[in-house]
Backbone as CSV, one residue per row, in Angstrom:
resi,resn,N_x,N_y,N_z,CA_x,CA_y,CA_z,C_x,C_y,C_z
1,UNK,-25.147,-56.603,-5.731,-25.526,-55.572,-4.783,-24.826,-54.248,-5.101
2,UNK,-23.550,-54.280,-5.709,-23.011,-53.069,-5.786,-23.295,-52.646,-7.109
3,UNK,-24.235,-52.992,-7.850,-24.012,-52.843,-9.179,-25.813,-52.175,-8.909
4,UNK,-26.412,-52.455,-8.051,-27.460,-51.632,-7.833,-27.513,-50.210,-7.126
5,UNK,-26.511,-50.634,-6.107,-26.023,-49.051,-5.769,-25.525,-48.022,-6.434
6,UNK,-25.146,-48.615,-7.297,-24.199,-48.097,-8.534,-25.235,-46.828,-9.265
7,UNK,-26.088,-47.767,-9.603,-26.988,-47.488,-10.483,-28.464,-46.402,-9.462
8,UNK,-28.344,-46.437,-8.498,-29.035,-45.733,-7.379,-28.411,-44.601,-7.290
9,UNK,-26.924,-44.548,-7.472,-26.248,-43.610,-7.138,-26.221,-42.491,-8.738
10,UNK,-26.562,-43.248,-9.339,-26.341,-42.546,-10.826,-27.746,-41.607,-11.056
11,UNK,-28.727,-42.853,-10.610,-30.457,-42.103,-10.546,-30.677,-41.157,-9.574
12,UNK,-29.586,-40.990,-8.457,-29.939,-40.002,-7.964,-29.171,-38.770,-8.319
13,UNK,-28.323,-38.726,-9.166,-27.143,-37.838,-9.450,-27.983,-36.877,-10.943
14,UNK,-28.590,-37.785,-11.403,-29.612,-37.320,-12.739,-30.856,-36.341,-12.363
15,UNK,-30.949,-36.943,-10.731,-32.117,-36.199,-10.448,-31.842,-34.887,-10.183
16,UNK,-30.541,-35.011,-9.355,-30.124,-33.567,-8.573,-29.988,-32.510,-9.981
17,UNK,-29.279,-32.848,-10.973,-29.181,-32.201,-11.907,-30.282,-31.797,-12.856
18,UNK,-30.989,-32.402,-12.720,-32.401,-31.917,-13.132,-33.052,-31.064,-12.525
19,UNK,-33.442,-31.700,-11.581,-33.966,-30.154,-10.558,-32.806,-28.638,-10.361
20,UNK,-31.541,-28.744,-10.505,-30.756,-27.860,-10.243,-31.021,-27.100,-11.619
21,UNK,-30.595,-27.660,-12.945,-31.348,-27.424,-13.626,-32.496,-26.339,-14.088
22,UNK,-33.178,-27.129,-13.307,-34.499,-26.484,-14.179,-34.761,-24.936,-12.797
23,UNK,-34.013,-25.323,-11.556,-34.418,-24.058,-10.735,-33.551,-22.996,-11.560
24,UNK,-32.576,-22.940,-12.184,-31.702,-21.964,-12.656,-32.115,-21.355,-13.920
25,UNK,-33.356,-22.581,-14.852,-33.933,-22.137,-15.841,-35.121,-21.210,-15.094
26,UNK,-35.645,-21.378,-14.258,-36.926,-20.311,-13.844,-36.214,-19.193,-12.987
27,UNK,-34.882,-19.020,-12.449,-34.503,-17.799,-12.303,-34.021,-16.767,-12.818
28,UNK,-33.634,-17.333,-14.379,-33.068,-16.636,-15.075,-34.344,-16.101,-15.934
29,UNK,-35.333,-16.965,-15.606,-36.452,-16.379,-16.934,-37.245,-15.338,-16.745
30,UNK,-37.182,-14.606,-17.504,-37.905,-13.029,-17.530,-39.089,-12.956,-17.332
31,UNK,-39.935,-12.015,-16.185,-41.507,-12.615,-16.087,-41.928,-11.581,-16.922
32,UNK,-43.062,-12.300,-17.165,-44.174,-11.290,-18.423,-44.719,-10.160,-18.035
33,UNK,-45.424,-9.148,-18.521,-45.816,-8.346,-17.793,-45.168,-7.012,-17.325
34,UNK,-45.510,-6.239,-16.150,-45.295,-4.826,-16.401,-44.505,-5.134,-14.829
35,UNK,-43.243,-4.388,-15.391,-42.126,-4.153,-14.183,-42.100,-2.753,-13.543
36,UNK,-42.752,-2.597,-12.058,-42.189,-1.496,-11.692,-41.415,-1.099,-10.622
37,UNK,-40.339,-0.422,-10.533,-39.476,-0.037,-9.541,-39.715,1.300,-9.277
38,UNK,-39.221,1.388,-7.831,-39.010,2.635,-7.380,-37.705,2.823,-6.927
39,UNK,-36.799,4.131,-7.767,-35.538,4.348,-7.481,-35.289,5.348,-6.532
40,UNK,-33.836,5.920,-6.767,-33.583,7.585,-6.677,-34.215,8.868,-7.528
41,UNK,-34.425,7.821,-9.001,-34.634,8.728,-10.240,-36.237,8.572,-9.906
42,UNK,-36.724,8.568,-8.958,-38.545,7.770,-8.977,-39.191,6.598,-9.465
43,UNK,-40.678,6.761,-9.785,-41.153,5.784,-10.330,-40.904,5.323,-11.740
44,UNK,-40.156,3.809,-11.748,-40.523,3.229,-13.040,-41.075,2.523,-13.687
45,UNK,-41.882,2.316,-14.697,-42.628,1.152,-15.279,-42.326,0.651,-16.396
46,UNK,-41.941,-0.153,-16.739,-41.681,-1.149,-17.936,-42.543,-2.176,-18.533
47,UNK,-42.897,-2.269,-19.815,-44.030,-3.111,-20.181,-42.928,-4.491,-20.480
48,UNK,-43.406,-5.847,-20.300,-42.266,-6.863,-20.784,-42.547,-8.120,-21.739
């Protein structure tokens, strides 16, 4: 019995890190396409 918990506890520890993971890979990733802001300095557009 404890050797399944064990192992429950491990499959869920793989999971968290996966999903944590992969949310930190899609926040860091640069979207495609044309960026524009509006500053102090005005309008900007960036192609990406």
């Amino acid at each position: 019995m404890t050797r399944n918990v064990l192992l429950l506890a491990v499959g869920a520890l793989v999971v968290v890190v996966g999903v944590l993971g992969y949310s930190l890979y899609e926040e860091k990733k640069q979207p495609d396409g044309v960026s524009i802001e509006l500053g102090s300095n005005g309008l900007s557009v960036e192609q990406k």
